[in-house]
mmCIF file as gemmi writes it, N, C-alpha and C atoms, coordinates in Angstrom:
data_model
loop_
_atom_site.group_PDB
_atom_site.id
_atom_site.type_symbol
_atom_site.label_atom_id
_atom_site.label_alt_id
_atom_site.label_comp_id
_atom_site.label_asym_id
_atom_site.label_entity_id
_atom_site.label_seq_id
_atom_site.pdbx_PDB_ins_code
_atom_site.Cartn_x
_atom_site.Cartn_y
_atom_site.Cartn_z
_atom_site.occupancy
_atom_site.B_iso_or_equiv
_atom_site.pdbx_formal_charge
_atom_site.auth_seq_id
_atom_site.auth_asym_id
_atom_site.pdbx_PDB_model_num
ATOM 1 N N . UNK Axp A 1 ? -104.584 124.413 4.624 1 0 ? 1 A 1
ATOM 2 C CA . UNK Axp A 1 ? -103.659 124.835 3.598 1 0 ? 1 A 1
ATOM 3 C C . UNK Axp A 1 ? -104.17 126.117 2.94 1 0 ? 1 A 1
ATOM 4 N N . UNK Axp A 2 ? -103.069 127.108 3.232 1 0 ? 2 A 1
ATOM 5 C CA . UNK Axp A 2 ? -103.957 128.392 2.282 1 0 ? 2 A 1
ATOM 6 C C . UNK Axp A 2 ? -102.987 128.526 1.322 1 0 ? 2 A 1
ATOM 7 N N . UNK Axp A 3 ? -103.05 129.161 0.463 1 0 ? 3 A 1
ATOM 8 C CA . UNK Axp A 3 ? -102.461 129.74 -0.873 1 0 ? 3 A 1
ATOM 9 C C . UNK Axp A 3 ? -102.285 131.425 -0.905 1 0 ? 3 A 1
ATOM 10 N N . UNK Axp A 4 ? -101.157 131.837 -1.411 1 0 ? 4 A 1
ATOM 11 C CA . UNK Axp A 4 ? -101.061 133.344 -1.651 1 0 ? 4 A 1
ATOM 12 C C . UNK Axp A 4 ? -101.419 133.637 -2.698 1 0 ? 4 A 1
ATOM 13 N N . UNK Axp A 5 ? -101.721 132.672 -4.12 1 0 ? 5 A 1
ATOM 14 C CA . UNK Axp A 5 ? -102.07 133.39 -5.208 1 0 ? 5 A 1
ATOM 15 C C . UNK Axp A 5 ? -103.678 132.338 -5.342 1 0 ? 5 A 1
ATOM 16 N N . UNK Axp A 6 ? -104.603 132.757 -4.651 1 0 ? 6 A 1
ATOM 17 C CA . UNK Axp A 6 ? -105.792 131.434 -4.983 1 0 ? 6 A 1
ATOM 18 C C . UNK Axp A 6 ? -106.576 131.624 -6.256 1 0 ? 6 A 1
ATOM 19 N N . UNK Axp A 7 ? -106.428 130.666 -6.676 1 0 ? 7 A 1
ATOM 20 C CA . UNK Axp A 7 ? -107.536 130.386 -8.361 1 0 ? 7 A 1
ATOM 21 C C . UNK Axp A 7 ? -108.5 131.163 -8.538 1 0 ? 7 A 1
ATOM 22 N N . UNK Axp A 8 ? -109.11 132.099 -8.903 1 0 ? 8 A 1
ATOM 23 C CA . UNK Axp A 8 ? -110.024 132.529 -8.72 1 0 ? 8 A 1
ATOM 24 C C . UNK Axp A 8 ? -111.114 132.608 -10.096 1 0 ? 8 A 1
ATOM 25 N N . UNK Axp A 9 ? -112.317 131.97 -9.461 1 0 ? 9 A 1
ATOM 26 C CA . UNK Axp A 9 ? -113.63 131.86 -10.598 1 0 ? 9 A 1
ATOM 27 C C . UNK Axp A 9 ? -114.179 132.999 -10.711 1 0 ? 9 A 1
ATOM 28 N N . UNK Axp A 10 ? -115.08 133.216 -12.218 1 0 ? 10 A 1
ATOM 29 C CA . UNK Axp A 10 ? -115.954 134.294 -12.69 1 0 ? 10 A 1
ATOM 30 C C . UNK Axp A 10 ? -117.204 133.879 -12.331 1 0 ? 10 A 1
ATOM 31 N N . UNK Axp A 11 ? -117.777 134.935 -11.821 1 0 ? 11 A 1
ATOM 32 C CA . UNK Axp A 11 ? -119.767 134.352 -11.842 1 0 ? 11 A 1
ATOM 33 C C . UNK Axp A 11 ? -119.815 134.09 -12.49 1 0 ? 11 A 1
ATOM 34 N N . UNK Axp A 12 ? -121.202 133.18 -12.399 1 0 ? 12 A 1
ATOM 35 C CA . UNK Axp A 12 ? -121.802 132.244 -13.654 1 0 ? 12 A 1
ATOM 36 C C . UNK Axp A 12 ? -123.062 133.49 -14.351 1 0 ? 12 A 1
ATOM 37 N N . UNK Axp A 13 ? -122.844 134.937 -13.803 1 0 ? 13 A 1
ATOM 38 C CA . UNK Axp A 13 ? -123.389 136.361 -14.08 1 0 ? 13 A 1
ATOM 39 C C . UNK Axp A 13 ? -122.545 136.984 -15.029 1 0 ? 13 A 1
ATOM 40 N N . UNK Axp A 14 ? -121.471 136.338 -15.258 1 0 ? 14 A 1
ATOM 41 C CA . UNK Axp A 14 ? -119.787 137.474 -15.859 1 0 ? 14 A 1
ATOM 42 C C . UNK Axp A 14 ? -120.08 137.914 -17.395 1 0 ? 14 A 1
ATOM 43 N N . UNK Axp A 15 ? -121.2 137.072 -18.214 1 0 ? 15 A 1
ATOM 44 C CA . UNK Axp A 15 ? -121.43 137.725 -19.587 1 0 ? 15 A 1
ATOM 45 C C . UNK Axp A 15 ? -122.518 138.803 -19.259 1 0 ? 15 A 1
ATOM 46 N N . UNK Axp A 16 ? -122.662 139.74 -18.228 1 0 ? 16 A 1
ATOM 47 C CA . UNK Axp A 16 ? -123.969 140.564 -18.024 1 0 ? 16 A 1
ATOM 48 C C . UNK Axp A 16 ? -123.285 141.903 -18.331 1 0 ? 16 A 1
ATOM 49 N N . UNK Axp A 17 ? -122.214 142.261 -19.162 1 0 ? 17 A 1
ATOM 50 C CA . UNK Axp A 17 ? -121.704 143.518 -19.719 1 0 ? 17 A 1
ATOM 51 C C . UNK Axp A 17 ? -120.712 144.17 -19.038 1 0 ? 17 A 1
ATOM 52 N N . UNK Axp A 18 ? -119.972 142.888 -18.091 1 0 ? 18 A 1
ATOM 53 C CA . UNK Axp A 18 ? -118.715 143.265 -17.554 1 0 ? 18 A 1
ATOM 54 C C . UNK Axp A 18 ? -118.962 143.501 -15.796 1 0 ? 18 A 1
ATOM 55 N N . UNK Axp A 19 ? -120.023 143.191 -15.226 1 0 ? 19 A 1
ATOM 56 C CA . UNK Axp A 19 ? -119.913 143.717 -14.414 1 0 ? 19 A 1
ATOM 57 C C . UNK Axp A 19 ? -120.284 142.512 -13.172 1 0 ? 19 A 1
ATOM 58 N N . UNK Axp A 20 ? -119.043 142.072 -12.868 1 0 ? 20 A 1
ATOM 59 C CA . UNK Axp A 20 ? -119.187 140.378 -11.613 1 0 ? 20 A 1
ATOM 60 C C . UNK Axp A 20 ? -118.004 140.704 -10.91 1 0 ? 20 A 1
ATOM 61 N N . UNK Axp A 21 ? -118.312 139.142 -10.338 1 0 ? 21 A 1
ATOM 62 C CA . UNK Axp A 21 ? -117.633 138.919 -8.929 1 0 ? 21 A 1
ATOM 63 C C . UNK Axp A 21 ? -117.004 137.499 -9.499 1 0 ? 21 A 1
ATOM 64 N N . UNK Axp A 22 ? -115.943 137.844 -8.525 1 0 ? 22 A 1
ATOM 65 C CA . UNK Axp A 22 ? -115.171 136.359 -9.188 1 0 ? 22 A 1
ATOM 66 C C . UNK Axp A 22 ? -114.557 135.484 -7.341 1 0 ? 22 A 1
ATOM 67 N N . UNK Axp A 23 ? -114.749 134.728 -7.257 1 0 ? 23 A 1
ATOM 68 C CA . UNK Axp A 23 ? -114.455 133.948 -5.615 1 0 ? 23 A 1
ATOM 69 C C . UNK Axp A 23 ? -113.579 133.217 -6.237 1 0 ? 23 A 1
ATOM 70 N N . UNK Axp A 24 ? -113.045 132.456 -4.757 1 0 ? 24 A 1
ATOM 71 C CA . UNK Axp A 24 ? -111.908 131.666 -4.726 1 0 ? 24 A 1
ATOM 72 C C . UNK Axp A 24 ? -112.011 130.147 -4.196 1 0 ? 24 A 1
ATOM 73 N N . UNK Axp A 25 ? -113.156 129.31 -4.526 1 0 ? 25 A 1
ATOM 74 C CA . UNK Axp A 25 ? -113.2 127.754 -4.102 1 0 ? 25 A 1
ATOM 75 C C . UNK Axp A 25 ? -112.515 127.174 -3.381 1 0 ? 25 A 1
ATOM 76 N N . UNK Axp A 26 ? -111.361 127.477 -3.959 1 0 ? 26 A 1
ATOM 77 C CA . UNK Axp A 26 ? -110.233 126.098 -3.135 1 0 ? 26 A 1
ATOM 78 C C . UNK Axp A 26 ? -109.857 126.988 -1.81 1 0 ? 26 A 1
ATOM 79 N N . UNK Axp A 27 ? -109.9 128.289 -1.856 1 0 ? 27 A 1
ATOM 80 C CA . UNK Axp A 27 ? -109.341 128.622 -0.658 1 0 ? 27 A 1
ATOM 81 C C . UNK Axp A 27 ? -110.229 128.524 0.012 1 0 ? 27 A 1
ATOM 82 N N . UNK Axp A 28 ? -111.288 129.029 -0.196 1 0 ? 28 A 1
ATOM 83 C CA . UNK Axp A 28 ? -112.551 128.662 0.796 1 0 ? 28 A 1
ATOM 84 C C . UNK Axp A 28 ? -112.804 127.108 1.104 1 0 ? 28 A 1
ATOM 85 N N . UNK Axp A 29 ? -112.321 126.278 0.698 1 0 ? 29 A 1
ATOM 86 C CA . UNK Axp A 29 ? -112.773 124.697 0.877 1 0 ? 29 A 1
ATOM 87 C C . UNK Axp A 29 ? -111.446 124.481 1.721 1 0 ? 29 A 1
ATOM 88 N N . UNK Axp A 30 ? -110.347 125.248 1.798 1 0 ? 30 A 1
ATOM 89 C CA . UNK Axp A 30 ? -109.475 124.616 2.695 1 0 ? 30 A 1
ATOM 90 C C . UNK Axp A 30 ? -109.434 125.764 3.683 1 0 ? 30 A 1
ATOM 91 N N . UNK Axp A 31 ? -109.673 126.735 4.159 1 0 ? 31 A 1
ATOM 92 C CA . UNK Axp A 31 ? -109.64 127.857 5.223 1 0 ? 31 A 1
ATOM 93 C C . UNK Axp A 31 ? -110.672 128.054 5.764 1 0 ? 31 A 1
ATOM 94 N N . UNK Axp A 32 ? -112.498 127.781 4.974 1 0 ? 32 A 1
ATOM 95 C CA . UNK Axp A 32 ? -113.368 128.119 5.563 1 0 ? 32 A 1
ATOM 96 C C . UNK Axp A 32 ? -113.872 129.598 5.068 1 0 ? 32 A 1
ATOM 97 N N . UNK Axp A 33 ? -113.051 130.264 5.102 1 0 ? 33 A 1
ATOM 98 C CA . UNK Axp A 33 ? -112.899 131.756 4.222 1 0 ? 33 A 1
ATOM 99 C C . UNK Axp A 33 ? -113.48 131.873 3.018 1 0 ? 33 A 1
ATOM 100 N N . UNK Axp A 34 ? -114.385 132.342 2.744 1 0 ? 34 A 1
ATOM 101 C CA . UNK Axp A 34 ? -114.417 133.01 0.774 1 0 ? 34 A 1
ATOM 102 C C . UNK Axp A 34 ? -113.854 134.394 0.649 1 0 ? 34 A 1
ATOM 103 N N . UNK Axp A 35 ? -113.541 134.54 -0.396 1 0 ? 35 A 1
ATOM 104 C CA . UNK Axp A 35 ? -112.422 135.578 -0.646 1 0 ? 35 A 1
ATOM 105 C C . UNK Axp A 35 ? -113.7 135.963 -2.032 1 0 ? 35 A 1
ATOM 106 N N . UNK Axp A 36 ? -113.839 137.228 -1.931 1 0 ? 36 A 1
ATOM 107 C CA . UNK Axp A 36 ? -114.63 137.488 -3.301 1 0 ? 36 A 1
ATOM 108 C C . UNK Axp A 36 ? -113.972 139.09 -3.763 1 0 ? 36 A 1
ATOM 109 N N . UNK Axp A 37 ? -113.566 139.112 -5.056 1 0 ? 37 A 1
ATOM 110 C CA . UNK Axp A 37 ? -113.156 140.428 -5.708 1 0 ? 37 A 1
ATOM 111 C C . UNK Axp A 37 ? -113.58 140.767 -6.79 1 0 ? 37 A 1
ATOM 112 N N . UNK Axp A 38 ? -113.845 141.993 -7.182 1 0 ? 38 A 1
ATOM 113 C CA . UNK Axp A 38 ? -114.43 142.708 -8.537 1 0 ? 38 A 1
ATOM 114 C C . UNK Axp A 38 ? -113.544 142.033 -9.947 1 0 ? 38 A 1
ATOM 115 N N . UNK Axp A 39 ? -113.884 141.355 -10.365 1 0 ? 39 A 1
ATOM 116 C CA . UNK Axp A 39 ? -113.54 140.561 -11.86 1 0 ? 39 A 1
ATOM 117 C C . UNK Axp A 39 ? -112.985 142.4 -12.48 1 0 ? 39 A 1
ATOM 118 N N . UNK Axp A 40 ? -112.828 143.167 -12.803 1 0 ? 40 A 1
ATOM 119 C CA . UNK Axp A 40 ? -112.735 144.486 -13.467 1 0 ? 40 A 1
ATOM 120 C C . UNK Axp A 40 ? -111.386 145.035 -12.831 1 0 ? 40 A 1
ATOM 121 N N . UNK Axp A 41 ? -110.967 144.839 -11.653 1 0 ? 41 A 1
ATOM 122 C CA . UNK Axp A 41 ? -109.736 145.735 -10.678 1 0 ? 41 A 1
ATOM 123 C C . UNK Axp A 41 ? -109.198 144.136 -9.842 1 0 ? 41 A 1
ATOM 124 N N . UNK Axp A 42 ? -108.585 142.66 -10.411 1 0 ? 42 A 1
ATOM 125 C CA . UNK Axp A 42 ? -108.052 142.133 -9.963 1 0 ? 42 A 1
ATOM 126 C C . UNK Axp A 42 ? -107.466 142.293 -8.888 1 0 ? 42 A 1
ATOM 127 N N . UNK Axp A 43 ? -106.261 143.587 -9.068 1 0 ? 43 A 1
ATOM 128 C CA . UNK Axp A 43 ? -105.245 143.897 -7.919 1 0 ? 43 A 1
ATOM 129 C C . UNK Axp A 43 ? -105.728 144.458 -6.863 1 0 ? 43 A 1
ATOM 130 N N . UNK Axp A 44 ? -107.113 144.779 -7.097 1 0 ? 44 A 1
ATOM 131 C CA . UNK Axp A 44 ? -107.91 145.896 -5.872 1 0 ? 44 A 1
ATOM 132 C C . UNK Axp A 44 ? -108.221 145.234 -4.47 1 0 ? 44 A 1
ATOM 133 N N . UNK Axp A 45 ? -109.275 145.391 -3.579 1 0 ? 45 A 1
ATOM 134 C CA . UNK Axp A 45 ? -109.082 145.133 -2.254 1 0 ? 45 A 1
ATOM 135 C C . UNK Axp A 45 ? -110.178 143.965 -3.013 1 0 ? 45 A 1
ATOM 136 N N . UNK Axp A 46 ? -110.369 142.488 -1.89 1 0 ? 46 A 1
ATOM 137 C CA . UNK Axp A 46 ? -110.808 141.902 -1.681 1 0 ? 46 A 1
ATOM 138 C C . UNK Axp A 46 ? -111.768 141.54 -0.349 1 0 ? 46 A 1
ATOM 139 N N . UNK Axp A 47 ? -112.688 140.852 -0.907 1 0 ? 47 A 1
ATOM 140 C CA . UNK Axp A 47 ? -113.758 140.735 0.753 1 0 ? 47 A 1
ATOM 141 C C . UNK Axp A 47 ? -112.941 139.192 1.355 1 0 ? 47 A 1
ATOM 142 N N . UNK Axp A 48 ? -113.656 139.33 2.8 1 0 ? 48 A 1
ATOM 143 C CA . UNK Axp A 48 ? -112.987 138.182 3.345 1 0 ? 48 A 1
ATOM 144 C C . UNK Axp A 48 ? -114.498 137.668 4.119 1 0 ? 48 A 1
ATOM 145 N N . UNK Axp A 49 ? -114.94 136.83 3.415 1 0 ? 49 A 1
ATOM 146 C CA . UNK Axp A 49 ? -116.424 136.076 3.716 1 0 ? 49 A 1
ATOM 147 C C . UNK Axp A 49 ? -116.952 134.87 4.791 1 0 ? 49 A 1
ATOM 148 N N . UNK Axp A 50 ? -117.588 134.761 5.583 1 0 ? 50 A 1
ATOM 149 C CA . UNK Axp A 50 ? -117.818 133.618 5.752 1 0 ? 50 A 1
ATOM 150 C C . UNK Axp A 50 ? -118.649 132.742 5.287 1 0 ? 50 A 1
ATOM 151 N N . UNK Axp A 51 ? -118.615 131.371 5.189 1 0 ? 51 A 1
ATOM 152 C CA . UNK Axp A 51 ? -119.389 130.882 4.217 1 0 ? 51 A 1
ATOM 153 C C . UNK Axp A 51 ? -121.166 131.441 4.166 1 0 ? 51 A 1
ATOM 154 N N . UNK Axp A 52 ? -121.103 131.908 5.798 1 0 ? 52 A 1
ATOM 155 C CA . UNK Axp A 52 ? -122.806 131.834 5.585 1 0 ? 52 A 1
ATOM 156 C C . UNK Axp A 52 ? -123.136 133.479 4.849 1 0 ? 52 A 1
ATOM 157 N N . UNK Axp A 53 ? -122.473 134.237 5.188 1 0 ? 53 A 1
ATOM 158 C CA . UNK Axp A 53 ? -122.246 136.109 4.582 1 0 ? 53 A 1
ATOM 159 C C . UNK Axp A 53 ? -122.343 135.658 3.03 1 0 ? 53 A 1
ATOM 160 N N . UNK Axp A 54 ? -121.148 134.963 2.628 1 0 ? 54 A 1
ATOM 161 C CA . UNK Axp A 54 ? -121.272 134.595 0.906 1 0 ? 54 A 1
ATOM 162 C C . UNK Axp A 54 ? -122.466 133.939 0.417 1 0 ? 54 A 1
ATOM 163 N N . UNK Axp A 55 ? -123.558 133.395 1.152 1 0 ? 55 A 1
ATOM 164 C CA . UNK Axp A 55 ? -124.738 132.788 1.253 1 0 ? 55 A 1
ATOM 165 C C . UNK Axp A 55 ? -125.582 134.257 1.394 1 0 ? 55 A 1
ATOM 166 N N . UNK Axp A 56 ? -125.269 134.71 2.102 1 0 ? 56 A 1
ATOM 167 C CA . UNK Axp A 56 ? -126.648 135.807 2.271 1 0 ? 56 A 1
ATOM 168 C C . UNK Axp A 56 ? -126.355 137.127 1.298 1 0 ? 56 A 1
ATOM 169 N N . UNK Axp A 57 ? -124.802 136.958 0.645 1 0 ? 57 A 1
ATOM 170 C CA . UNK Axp A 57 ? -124.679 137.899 -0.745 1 0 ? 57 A 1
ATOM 171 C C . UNK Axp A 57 ? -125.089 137.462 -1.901 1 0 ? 57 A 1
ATOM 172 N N . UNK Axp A 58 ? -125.116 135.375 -1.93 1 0 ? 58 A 1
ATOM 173 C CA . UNK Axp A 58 ? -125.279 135.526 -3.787 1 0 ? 58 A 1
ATOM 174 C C . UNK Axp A 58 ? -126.733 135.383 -3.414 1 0 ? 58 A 1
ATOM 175 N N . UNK Axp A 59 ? -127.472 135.716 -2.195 1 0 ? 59 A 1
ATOM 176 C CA . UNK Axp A 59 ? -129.212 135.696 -2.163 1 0 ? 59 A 1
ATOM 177 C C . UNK Axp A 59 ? -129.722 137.025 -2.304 1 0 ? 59 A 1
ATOM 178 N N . UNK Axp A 60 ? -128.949 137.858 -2.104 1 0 ? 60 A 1
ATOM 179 C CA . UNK Axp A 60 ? -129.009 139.611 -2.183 1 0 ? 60 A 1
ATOM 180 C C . UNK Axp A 60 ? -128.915 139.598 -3.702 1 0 ? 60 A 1
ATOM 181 N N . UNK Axp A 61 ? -127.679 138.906 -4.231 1 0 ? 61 A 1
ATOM 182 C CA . UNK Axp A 61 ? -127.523 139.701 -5.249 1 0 ? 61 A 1
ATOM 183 C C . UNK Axp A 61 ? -128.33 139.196 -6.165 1 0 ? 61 A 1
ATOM 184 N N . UNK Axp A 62 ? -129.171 137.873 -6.29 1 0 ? 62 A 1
ATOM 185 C CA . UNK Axp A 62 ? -130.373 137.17 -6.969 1 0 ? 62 A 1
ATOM 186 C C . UNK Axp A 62 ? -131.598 137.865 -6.757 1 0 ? 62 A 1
ATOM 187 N N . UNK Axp A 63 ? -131.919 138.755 -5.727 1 0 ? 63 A 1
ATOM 188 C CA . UNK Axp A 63 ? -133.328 139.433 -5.459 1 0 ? 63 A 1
ATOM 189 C C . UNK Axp A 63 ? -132.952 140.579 -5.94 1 0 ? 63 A 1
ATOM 190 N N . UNK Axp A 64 ? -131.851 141.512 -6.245 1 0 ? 64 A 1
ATOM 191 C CA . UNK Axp A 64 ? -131.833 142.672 -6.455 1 0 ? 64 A 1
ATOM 192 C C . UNK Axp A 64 ? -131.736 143.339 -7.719 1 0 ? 64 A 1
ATOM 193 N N . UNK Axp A 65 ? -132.202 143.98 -8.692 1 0 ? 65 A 1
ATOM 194 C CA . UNK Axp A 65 ? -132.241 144.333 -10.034 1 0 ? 65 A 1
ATOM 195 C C . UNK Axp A 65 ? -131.58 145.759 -10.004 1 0 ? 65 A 1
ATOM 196 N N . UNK Axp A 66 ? -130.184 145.995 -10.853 1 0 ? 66 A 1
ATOM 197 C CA . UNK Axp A 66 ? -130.021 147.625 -10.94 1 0 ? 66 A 1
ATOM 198 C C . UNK Axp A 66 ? -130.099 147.967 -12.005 1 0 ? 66 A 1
């Protein structure tokens, strides 16, 4: 079951001065897919993830300091 408008969550990062990622759970729990987009430009382009890529981004983005 996929959805055209999917729910989409804020990192548990989103109070760090505006600047996160917000994914989509349910679509990913029913497609397999994570869908991740810039919390700041909603309407903008979106990634299309696989679960293990969305695994090796929120491990990137935990080791990396800017």
């Amino acid at each position: 079951m996929t959805t055209d408008s999917p729910r989409w969550i804020a990192s548990s990062y989103s109070n760090n001065g505006g600047a996160c990622i917000e994914w989509a759970p349910e679509h990913a729990r029913h497609t397999g897919e994570v869908l991740v987009r810039d919390s700041k430009n909603p309407a903008g382009p979106h990634l299309h993830l696989t679960p293990q890529a969305f695994t090796d981004l929120v491990t990137l983005a935990k080791q990396t300091r800017i």
